[in-house]
Backbone as a ProteinNet text record, in pm:
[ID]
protein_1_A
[PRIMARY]
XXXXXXXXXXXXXXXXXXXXXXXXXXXXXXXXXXXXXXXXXXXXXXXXXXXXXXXXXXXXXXXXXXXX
[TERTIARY]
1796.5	1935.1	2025.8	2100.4	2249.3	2336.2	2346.9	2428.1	2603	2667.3	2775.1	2878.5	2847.1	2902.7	3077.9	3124.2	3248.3	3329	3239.1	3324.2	3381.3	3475.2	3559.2	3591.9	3508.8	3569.2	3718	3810.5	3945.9	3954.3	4065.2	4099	4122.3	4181.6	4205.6	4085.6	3975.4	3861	3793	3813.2	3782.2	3872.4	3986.5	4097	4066.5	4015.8	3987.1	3840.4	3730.5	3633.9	3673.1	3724.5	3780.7	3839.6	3947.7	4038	3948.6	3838.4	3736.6	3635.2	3623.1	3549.2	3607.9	3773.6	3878.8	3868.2	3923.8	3915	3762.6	3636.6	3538.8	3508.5	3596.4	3558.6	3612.2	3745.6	3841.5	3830.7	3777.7	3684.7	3612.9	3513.2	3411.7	3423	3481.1	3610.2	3656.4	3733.5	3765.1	3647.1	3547.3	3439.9	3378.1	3316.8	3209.4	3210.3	3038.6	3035.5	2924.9	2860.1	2780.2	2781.3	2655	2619.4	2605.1	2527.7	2551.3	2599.9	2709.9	2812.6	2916.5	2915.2	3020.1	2933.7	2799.8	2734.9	2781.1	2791.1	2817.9	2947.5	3007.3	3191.7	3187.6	3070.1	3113.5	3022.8	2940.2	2891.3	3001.4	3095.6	3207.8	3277.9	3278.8	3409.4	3396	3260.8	3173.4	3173	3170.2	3177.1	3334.1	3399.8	3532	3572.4	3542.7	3550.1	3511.6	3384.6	3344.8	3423.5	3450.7	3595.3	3648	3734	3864.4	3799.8	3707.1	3674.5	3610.5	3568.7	3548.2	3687.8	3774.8	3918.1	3931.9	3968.5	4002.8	3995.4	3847.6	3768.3	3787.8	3893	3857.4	4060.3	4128.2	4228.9	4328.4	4296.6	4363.1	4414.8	4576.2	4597	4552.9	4452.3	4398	4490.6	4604.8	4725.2	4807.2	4808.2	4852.8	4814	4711.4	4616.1	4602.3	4585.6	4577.9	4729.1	4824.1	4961.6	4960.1	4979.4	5049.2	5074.2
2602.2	2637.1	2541.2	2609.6	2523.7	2468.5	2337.9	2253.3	2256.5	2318.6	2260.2	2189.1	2063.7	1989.8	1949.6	2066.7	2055.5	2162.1	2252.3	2349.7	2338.1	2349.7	2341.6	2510.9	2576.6	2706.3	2708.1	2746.7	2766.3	2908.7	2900.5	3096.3	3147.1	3047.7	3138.9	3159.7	3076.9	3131	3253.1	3273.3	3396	3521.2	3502.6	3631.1	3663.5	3554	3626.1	3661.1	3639.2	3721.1	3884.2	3917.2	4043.8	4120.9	4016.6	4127.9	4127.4	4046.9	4123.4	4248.4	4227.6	4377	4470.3	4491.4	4568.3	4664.9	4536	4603.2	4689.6	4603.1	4687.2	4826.6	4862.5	4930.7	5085.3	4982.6	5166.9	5145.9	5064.7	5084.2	5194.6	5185.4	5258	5421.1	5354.6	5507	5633	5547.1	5627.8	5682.2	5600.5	5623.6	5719.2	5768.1	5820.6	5964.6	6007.3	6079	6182.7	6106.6	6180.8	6131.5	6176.5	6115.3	5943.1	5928.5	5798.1	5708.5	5725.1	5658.1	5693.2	5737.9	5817.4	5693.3	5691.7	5572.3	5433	5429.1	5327	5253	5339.6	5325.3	5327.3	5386.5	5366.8	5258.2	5195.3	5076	4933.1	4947.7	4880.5	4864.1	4968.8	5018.5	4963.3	4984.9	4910.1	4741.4	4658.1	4518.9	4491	4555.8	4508.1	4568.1	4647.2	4642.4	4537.5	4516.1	4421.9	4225	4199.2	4110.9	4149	4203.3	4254.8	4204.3	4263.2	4267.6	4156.8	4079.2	3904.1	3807.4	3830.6	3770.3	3812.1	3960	3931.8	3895.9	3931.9	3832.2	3647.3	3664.2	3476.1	3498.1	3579.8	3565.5	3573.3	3596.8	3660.1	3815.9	3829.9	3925.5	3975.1	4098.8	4092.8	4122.7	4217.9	4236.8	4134.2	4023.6	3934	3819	3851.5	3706.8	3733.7	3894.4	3924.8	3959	3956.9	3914.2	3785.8	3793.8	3715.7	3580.4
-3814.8	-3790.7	-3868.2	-3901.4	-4004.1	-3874.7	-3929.9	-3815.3	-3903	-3859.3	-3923	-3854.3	-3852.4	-3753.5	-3754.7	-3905.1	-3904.7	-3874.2	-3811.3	-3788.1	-3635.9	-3600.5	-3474.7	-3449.4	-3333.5	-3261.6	-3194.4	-3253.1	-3194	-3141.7	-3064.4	-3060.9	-3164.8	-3258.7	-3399.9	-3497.8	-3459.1	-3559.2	-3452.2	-3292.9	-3258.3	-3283.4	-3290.2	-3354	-3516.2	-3576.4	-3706.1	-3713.6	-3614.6	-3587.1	-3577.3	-3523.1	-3429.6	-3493.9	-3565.8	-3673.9	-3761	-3825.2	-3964.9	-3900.8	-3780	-3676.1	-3698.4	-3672.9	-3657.6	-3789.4	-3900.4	-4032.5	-4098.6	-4045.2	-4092.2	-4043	-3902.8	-3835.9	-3878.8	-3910.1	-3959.9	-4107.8	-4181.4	-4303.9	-4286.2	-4197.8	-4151.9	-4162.4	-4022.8	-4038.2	-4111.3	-4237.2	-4344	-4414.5	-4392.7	-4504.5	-4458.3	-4287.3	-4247.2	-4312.8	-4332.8	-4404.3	-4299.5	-4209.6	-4101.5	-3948.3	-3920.1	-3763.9	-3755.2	-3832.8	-3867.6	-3871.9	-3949	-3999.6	-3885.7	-3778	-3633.1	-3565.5	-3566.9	-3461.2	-3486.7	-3584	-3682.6	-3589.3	-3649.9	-3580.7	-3444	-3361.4	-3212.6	-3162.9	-3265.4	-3246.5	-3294	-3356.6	-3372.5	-3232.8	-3199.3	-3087.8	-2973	-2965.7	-2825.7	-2810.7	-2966.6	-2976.3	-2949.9	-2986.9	-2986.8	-2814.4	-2768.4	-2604.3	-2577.7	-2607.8	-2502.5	-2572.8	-2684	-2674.6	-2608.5	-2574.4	-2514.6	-2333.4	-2297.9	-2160.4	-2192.7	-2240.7	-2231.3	-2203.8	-2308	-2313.3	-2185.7	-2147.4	-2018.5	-1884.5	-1854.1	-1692.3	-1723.5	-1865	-1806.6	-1844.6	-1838.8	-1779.9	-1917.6	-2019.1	-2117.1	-2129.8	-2211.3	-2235.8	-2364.6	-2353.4	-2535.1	-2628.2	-2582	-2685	-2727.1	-2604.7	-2675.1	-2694.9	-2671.7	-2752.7	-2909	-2958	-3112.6	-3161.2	-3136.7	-3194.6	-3248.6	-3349.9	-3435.9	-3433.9
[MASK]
++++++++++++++++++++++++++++++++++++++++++++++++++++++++++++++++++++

């Protein structure tokens, strides 16, 4: 395992987790061309729920925890 002992987890390195989910997702999106690629996207959909329902059982608002 890679130790990177300089990296520091903030909320803001988890909001830009989420928003690169976000963007790959309706990437996805635009792109789908079958069944597949529909699983694909509702396998996105499902990770980014379950952020959202993490942020919130510990008492975050997810809309506005990803503002700006």
């Amino acid at each position: 395992m890679i130790k990177n002992e300089d990296w520091t987890w903030t909320q803001e390195t988890l909001k830009a987790i989420i928003e690169r989910v976000i963007e790959r997702r309706d990437e996805y999106e635009n792109e789908k061309k079958n069944d597949f690629d529909a699983g694909v996207v509702m396998g996105y959909n499902f990770v980014l729920d379950m952020f959202k329902n993490d942020l919130e059982c510990r008492g975050y608002n997810y809309d506005e925890f990803m503002k700006d």
